[in-house]
PyMOL Python script that loads the backbone (N, CA, C, O; Angstrom):
from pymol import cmd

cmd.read_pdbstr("""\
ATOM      1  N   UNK A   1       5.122  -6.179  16.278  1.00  0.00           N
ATOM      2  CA  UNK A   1       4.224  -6.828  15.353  1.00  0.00           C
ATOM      3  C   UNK A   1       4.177  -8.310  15.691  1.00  0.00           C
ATOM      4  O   UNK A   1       5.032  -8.829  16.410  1.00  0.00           O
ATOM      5  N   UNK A   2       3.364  -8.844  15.264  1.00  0.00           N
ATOM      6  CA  UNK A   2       2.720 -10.351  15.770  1.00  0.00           C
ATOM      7  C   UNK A   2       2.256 -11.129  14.792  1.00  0.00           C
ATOM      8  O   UNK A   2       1.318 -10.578  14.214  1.00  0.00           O
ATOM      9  N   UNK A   3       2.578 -12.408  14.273  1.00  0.00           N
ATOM     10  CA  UNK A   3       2.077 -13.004  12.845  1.00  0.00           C
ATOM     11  C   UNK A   3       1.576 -13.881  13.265  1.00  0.00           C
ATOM     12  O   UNK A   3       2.285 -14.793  13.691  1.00  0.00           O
ATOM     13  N   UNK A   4       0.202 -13.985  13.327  1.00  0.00           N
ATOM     14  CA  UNK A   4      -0.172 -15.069  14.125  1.00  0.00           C
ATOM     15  C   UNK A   4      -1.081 -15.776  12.824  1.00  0.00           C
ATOM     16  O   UNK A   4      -1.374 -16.927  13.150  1.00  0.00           O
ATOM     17  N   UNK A   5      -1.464 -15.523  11.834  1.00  0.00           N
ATOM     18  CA  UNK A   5      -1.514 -16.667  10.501  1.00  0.00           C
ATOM     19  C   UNK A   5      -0.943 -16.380   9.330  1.00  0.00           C
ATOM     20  O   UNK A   5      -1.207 -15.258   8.898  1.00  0.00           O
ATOM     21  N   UNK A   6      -0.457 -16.844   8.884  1.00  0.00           N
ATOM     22  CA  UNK A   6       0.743 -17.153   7.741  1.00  0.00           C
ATOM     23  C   UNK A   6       0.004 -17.791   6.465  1.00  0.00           C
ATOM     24  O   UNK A   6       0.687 -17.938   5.451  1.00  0.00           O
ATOM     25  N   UNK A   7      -1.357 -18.182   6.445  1.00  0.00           N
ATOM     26  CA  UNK A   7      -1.433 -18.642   5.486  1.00  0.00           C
ATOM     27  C   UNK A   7      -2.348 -17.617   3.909  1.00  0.00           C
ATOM     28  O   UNK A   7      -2.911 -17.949   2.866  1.00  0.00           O
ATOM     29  N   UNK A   8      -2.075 -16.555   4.482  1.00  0.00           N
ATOM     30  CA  UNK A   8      -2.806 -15.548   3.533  1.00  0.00           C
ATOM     31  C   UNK A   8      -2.330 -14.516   4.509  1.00  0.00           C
ATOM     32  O   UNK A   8      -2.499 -14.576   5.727  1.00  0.00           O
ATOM     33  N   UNK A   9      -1.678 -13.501   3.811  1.00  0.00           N
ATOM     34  CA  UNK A   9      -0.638 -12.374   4.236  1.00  0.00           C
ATOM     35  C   UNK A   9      -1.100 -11.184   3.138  1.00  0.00           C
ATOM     36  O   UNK A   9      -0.900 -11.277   1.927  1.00  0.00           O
ATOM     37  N   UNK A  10      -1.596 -10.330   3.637  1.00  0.00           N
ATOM     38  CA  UNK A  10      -1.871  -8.851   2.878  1.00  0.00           C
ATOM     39  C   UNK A  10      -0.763  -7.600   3.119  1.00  0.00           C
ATOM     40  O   UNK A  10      -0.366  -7.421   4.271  1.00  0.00           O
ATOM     41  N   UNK A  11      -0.425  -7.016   2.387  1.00  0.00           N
ATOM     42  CA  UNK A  11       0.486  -5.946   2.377  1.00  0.00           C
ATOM     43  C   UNK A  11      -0.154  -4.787   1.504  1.00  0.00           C
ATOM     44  O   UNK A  11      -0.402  -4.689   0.302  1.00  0.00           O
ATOM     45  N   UNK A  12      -0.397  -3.567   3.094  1.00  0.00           N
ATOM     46  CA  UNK A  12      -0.739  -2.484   2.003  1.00  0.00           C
ATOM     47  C   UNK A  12      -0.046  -1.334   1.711  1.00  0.00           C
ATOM     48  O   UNK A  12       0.294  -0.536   2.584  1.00  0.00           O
ATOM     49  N   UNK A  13       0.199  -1.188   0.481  1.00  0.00           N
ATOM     50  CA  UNK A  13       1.678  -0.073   0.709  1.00  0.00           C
ATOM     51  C   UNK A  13       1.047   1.182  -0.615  1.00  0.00           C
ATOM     52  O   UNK A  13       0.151   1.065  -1.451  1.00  0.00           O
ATOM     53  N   UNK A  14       1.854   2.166  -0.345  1.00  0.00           N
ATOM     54  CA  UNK A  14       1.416   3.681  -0.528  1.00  0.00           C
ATOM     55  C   UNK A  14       2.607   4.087  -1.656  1.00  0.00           C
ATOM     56  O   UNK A  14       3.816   4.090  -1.423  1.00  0.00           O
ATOM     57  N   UNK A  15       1.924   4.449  -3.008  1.00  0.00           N
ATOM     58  CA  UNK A  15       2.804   4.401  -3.933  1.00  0.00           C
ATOM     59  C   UNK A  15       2.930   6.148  -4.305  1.00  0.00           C
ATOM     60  O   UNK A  15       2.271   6.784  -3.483  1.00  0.00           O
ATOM     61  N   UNK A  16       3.423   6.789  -5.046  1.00  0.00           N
ATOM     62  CA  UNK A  16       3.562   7.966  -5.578  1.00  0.00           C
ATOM     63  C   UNK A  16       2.956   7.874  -7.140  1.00  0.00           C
ATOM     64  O   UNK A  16       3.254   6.885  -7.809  1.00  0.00           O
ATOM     65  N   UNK A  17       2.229   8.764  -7.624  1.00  0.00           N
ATOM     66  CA  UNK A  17       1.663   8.251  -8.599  1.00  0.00           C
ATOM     67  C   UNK A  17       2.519   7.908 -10.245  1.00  0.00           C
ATOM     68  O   UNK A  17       2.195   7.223 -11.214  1.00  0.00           O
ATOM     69  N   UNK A  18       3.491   8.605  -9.994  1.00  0.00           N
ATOM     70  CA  UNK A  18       4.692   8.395 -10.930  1.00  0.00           C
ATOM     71  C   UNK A  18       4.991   7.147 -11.072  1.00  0.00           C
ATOM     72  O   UNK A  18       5.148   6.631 -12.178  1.00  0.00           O
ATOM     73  N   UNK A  19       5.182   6.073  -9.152  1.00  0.00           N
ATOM     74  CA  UNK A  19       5.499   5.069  -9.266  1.00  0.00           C
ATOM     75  C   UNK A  19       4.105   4.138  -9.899  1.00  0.00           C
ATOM     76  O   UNK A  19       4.680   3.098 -10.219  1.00  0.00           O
ATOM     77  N   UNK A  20       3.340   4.030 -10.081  1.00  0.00           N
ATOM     78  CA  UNK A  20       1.988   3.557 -11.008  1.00  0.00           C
ATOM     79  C   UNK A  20       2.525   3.400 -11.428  1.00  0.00           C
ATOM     80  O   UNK A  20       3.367   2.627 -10.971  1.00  0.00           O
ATOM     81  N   UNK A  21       2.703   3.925 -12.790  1.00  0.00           N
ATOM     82  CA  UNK A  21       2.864   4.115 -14.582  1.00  0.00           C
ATOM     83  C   UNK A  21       3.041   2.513 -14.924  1.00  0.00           C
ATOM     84  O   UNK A  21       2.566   2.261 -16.031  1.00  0.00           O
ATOM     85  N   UNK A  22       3.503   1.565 -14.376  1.00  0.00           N
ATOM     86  CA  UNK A  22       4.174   0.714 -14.538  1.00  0.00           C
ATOM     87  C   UNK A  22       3.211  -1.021 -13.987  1.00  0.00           C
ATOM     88  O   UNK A  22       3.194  -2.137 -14.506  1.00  0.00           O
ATOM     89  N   UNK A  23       2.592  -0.493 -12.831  1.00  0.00           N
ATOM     90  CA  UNK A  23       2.041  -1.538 -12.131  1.00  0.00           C
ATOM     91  C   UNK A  23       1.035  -1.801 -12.383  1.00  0.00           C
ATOM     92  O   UNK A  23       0.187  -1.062 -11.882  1.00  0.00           O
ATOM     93  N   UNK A  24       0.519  -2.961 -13.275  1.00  0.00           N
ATOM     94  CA  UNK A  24      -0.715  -3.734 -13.296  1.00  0.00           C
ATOM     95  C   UNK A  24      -1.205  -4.907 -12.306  1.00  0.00           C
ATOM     96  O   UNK A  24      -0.615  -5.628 -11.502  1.00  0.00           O
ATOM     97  N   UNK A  25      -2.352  -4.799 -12.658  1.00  0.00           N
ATOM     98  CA  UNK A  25      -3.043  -6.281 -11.625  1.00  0.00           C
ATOM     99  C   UNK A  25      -2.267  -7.471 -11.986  1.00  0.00           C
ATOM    100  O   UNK A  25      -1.623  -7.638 -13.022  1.00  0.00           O
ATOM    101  N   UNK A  26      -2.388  -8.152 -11.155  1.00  0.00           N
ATOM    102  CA  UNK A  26      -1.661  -9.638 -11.165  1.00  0.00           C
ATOM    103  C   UNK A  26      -0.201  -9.632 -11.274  1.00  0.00           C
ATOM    104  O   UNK A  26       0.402 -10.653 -10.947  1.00  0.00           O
ATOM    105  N   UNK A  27       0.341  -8.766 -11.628  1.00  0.00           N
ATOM    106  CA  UNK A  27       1.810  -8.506 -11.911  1.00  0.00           C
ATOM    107  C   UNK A  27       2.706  -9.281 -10.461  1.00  0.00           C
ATOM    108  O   UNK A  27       2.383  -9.003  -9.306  1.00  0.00           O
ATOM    109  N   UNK A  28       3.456  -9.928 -10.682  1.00  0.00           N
ATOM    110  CA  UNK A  28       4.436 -10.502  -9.574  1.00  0.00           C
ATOM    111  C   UNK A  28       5.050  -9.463  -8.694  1.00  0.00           C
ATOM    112  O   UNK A  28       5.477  -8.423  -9.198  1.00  0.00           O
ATOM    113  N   UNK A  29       5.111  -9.653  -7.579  1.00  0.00           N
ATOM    114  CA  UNK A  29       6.017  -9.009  -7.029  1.00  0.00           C
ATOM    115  C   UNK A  29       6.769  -9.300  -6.028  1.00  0.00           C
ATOM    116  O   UNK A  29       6.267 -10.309  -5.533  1.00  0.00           O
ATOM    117  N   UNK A  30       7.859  -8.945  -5.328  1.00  0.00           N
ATOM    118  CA  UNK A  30       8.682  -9.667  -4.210  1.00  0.00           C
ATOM    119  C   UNK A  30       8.695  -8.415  -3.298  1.00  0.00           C
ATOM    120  O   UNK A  30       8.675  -7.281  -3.777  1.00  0.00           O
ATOM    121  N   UNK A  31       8.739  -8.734  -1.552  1.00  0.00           N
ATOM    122  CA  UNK A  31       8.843  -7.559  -0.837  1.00  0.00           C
ATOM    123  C   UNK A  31       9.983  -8.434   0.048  1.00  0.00           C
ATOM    124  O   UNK A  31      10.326  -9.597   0.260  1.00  0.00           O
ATOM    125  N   UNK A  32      10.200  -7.554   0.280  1.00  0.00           N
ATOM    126  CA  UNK A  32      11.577  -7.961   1.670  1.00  0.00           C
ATOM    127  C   UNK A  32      11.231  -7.405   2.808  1.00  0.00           C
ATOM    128  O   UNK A  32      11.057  -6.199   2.981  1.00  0.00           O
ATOM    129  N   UNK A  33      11.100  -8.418   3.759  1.00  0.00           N
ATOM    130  CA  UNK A  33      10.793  -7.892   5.154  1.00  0.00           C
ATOM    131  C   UNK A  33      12.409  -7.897   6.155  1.00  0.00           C
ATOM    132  O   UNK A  33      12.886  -8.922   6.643  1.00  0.00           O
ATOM    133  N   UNK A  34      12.703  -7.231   6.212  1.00  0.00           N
ATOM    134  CA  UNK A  34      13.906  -7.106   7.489  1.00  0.00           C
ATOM    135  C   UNK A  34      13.459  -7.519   8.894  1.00  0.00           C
ATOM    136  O   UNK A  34      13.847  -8.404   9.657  1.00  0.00           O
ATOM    137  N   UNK A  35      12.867  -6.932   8.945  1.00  0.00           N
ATOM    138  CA  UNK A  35      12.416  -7.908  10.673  1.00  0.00           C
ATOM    139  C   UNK A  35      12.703  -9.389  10.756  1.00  0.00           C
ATOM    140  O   UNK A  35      13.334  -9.898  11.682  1.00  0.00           O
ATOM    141  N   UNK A  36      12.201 -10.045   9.731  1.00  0.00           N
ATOM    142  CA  UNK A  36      12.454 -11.536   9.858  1.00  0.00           C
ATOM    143  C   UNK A  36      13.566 -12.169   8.829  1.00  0.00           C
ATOM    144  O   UNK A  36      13.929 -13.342   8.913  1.00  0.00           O
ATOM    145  N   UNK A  37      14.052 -11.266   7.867  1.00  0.00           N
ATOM    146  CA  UNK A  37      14.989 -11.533   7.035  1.00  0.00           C
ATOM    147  C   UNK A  37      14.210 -12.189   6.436  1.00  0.00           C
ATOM    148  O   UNK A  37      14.236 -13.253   7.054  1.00  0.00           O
ATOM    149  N   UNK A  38      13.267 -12.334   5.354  1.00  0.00           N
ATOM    150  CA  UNK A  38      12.451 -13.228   4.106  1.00  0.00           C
ATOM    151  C   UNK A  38      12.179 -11.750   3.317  1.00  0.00           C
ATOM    152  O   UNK A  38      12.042 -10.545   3.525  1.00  0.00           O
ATOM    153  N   UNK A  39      12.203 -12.669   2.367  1.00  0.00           N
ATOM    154  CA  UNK A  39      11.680 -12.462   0.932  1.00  0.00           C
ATOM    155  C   UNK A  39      10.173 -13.097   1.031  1.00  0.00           C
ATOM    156  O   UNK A  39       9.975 -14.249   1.417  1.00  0.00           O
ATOM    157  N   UNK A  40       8.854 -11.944   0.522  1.00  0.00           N
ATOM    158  CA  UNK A  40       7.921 -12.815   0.385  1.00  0.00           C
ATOM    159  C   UNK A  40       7.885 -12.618  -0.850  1.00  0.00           C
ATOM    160  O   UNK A  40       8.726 -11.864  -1.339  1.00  0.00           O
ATOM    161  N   UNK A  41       7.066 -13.141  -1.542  1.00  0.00           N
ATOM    162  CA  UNK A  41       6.408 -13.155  -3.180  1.00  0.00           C
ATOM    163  C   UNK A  41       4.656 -13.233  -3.254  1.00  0.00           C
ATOM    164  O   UNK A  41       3.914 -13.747  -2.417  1.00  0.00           O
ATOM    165  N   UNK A  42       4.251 -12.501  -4.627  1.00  0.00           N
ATOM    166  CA  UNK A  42       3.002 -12.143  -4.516  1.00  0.00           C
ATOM    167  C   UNK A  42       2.850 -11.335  -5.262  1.00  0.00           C
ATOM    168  O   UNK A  42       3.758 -10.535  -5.490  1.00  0.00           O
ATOM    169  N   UNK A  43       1.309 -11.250  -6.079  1.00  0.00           N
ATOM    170  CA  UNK A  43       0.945 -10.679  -6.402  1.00  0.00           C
ATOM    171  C   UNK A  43       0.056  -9.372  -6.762  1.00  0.00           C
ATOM    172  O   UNK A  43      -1.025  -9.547  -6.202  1.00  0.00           O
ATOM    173  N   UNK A  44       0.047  -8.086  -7.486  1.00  0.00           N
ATOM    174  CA  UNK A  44      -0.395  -7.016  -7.001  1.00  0.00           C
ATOM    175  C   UNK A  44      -1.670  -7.444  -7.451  1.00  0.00           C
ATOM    176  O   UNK A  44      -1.829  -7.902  -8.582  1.00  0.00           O
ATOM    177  N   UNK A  45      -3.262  -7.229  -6.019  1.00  0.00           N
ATOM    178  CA  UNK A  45      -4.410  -7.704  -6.334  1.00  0.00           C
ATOM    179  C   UNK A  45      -5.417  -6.566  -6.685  1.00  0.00           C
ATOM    180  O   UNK A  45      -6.496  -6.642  -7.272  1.00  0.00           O
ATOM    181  N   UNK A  46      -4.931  -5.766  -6.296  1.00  0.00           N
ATOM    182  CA  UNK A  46      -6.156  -4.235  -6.964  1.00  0.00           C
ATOM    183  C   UNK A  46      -5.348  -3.227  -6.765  1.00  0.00           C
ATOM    184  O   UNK A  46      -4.379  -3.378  -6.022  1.00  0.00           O
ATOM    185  N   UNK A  47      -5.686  -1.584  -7.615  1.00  0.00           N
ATOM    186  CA  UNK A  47      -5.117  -0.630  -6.988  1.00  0.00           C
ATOM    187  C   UNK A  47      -6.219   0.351  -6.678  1.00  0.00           C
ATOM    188  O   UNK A  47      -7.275   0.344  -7.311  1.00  0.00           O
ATOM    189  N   UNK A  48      -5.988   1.121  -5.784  1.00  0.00           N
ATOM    190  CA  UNK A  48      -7.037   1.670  -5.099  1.00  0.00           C
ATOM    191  C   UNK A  48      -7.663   3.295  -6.362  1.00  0.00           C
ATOM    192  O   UNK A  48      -7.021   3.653  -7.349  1.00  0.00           O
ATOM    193  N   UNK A  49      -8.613   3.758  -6.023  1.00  0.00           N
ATOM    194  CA  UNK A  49      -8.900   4.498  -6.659  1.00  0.00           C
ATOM    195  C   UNK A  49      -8.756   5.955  -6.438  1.00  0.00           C
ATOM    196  O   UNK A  49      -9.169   6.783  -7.250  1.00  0.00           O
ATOM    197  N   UNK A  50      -7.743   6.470  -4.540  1.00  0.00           N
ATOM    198  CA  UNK A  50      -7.989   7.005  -4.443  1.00  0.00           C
ATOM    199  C   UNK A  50      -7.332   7.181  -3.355  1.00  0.00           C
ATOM    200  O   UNK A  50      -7.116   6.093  -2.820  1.00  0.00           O
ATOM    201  N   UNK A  51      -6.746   8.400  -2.549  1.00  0.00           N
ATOM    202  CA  UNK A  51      -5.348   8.230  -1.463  1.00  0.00           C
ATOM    203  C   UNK A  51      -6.233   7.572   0.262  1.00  0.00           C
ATOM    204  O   UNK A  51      -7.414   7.449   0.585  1.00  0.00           O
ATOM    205  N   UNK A  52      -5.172   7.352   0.838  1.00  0.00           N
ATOM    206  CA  UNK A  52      -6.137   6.952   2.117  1.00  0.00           C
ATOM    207  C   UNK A  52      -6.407   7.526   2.347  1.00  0.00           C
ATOM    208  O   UNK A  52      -7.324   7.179   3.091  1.00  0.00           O
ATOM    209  N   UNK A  53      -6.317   9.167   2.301  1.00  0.00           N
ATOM    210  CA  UNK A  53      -6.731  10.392   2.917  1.00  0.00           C
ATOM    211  C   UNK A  53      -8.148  10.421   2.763  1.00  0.00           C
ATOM    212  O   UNK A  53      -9.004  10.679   3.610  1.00  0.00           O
ATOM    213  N   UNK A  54      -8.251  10.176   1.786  1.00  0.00           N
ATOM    214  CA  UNK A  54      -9.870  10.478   1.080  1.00  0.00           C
ATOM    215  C   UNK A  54     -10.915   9.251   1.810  1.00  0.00           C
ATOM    216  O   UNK A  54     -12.051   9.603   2.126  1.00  0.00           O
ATOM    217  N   UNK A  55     -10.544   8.041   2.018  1.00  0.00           N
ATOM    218  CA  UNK A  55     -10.761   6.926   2.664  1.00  0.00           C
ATOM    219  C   UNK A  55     -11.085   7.590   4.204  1.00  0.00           C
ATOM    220  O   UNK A  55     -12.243   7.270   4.474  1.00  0.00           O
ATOM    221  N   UNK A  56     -10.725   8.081   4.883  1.00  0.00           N
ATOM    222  CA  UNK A  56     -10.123   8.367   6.231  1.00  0.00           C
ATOM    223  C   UNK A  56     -11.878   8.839   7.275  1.00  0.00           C
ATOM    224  O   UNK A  56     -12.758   9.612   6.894  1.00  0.00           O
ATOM    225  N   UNK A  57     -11.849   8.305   8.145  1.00  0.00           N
ATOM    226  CA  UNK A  57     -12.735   8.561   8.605  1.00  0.00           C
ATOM    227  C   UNK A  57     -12.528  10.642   9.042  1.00  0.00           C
ATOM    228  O   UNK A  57     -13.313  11.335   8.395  1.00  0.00           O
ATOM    229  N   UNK A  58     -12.020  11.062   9.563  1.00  0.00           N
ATOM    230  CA  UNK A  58     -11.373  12.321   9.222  1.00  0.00           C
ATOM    231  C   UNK A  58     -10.362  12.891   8.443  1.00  0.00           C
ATOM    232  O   UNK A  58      -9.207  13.147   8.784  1.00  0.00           O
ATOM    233  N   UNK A  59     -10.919  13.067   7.338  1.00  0.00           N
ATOM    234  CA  UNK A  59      -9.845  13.277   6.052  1.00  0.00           C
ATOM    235  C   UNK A  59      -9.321  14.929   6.857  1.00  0.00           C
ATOM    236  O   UNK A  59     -10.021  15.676   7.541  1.00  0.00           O
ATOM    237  N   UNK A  60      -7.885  15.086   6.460  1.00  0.00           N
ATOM    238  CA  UNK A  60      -7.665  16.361   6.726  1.00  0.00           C
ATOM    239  C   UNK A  60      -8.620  17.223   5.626  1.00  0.00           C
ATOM    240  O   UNK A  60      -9.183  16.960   4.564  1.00  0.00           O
ATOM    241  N   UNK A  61      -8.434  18.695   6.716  1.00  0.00           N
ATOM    242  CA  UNK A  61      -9.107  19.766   5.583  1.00  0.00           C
ATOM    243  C   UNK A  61      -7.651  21.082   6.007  1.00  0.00           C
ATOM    244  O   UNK A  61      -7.749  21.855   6.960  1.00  0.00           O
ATOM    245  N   UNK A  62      -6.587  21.051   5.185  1.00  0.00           N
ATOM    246  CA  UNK A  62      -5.540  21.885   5.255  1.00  0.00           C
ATOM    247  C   UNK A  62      -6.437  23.349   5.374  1.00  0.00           C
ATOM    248  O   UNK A  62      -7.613  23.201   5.044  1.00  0.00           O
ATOM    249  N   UNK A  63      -6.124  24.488   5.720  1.00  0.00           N
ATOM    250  CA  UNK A  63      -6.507  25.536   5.350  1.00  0.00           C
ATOM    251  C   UNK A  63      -5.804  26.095   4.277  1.00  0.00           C
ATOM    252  O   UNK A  63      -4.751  25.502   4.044  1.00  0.00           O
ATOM    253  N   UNK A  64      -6.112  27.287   3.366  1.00  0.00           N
ATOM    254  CA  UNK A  64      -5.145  27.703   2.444  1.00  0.00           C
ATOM    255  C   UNK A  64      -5.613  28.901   2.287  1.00  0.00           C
ATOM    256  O   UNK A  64      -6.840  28.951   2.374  1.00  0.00           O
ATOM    257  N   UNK A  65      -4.931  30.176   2.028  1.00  0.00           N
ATOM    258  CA  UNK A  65      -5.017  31.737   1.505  1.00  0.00           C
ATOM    259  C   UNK A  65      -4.993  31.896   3.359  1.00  0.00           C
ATOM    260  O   UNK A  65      -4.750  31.228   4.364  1.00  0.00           O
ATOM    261  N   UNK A  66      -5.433  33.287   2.935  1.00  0.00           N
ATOM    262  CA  UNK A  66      -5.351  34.444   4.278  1.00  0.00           C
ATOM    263  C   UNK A  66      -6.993  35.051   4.315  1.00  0.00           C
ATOM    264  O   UNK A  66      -7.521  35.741   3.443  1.00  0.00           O
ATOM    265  N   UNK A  67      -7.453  34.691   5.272  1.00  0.00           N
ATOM    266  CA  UNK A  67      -9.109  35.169   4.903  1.00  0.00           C
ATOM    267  C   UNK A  67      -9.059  35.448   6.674  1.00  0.00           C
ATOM    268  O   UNK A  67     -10.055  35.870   7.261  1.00  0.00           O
TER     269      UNK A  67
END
""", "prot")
cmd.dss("prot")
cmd.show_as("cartoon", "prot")
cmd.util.cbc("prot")
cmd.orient("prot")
């Protein structure tokens, strides 16, 4: 990975919907990056409406039953 501007940093991360229940807009939050050893801080700016799957330029299509 490569950080080549620092002055506006996006993080997109993939929650379980259980973990929701809890998270509103603007709400603070801190992430820890290990690669560089920091703590960033920030706030949560939208939540999506919908999994990336569905987003996906080829969303899977699982098969299901016996046909």
């Amino acid at each position: 990975m490569a950080l080549s501007e620092t002055d506006s940093l996006w993080i997109t991360a993939n929650f379980r919907e259980t973990q929701l229940r809890r998270m509103r807009l603007h709400q603070p939050v801190k992430v820890f990056v290990d690669a560089i050893d920091t703590e960033l801080h920030g706030e949560v700016e939208s939540i999506g409406g919908a999994t990336g799957s569905r987003y996906s330029v080829l969303p899977p299509e699982n098969a299901t039953g016996t046909t």
